[in-house]
C-alpha positions as CSV (number, residue, x, y, z in Angstrom):
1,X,69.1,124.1,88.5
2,X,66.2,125.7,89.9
3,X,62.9,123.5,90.2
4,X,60.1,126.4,89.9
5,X,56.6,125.1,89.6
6,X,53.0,126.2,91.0
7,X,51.6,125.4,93.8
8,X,48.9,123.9,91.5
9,X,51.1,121.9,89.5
10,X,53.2,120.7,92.8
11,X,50.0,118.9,94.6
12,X,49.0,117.4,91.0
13,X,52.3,115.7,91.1
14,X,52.3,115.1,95.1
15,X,48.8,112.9,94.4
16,X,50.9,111.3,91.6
17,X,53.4,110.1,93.4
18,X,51.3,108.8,96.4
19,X,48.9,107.0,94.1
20,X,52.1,105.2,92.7
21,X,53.7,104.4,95.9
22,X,50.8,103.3,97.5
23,X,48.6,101.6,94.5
24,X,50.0,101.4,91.2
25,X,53.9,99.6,91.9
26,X,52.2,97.8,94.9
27,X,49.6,96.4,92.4
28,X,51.9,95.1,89.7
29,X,54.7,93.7,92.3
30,X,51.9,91.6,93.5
31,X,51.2,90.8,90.0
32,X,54.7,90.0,89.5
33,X,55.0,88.1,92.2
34,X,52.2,86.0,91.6
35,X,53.3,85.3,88.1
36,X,56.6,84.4,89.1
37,X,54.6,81.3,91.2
38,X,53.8,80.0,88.2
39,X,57.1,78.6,87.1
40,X,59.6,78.4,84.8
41,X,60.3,82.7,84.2
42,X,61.8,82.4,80.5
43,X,58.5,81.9,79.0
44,X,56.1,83.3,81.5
45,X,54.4,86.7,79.6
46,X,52.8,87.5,82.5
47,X,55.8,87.7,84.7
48,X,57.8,89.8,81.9
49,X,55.1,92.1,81.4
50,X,54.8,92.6,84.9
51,X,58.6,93.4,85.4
52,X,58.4,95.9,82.4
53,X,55.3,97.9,84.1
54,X,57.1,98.2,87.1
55,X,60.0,99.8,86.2
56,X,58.1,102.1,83.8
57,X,56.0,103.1,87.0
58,X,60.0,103.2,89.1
59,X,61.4,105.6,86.5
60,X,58.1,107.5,86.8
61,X,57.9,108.1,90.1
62,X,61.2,109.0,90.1
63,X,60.9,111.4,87.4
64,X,57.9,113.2,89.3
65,X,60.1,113.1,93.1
66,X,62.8,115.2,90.8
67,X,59.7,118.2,91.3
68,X,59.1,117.8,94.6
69,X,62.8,118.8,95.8
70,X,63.3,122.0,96.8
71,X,60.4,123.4,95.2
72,X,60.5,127.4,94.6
73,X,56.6,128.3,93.7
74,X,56.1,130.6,90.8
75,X,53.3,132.4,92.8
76,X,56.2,133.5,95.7
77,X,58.7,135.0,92.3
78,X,58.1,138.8,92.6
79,X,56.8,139.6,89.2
80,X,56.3,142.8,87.6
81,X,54.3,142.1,84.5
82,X,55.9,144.4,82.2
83,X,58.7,142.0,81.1
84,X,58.3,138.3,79.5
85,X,59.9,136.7,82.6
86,X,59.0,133.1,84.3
87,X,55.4,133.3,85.7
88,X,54.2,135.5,83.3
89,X,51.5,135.4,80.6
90,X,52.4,136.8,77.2
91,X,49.9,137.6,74.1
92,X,51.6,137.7,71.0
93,X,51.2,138.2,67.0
94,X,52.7,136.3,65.0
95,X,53.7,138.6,62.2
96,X,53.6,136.4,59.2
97,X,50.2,135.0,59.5
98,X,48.6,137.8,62.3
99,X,47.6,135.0,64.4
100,X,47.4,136.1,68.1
101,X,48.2,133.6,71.1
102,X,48.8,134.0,74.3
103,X,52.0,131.7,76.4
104,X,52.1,130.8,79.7
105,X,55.8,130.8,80.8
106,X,56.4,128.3,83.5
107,X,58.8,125.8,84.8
108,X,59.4,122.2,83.5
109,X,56.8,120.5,85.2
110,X,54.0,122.7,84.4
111,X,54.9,122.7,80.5
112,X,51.4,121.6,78.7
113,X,52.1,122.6,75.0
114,X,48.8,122.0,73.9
115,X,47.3,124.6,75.7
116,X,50.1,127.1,75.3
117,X,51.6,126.9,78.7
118,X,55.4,126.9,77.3
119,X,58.5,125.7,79.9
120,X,60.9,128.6,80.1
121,X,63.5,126.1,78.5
122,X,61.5,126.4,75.4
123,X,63.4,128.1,72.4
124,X,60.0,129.9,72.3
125,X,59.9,131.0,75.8
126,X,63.7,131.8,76.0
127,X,63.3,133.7,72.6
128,X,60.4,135.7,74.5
129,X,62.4,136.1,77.8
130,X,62.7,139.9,78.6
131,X,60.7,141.6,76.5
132,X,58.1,144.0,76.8
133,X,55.0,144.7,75.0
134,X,55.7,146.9,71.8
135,X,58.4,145.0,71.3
136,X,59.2,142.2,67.9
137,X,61.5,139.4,68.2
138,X,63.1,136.6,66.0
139,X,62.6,133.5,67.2
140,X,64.8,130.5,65.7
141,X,61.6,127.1,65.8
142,X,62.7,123.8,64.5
143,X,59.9,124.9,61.6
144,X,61.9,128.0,60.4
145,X,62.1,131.4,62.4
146,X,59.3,133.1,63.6
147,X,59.0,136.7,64.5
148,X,56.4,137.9,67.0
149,X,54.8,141.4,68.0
150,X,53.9,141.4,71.4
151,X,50.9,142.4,72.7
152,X,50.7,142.1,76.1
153,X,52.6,140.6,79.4
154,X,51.0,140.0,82.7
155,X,51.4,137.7,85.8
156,X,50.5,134.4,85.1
157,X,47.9,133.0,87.9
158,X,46.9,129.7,88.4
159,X,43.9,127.9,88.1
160,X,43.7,124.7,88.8
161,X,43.3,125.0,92.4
């Protein structure tokens, strides 16, 4: 599978992963460490709490190297704008209730659902995927289907820089 992300998005996660290697797991396996030196391990709270953070913070940073492979930035996709694709910005109407909202359309690690920037994995996103403005579609939501008018598409550009 490809692993598209922004370039904004990719050094977010790159600080991420130093700040774990380098601070975070290197704090709590001194923790650990040091709890351990206390004794017996069965009923040592510290010591258990200690191994539990750091494989949360292991299977985090492994989680965020998983973006950092191969990365293919959204900003290098030629995009035309007229078409709901990945790296595009879509304003739609919901027809039901006439609310308007605009998606962002990215990759997996940009997703940030609460401010409408939709993974293209999304049954949203892939219900959106290849349309143009003018244009209704059904879309199947866990909360019933929705059908949306839409409005407008245009290359998404990031921000956060």
């Amino acid at each position: 599978m490809d692993n598209y992300i922004t370039r904004g998005k990719y050094a977010e996660v790159s600080r991420r992963v130093k700040r774990l290697q380098e601070v975070e797991i290197p704090e709590v396996a001194k923790a650990k460490m040091l709890a351990a030196e206390e004794g017996d391990l069965r009923e040592n709270g510290g010591y258990h709490a200690a191994k539990e953070r750091l494989e949360l913070l292991g299977q985090q940073l492994e989680e965020l190297q998983q973006y950092l492979i191969s990365p293919k930035f959204i900003e290098d996709i030629q995009i035309s704008g007229d078409l709901v694709t990945l790296g595009t910005v879509v304003k739609v109407q919901d027809v039901k209730t006439q609310q308007v909202v605009e998606y962002s359309i990215l990759g997996p690690a940009d997703s940030d659902p609460d401010n409408n920037i939709l993974s293209c994995q999304t049954p949203i996103a892939r219900g959106l995927m290849r349309k143009k403005a003018g244009e209704e579609c059904k879309i199947p939501t866990p909360g019933g289907i929705k059908v949306f008018k839409i409005l407008g598409v245009r290359r998404y550009v990031d921000d956060r820089d």
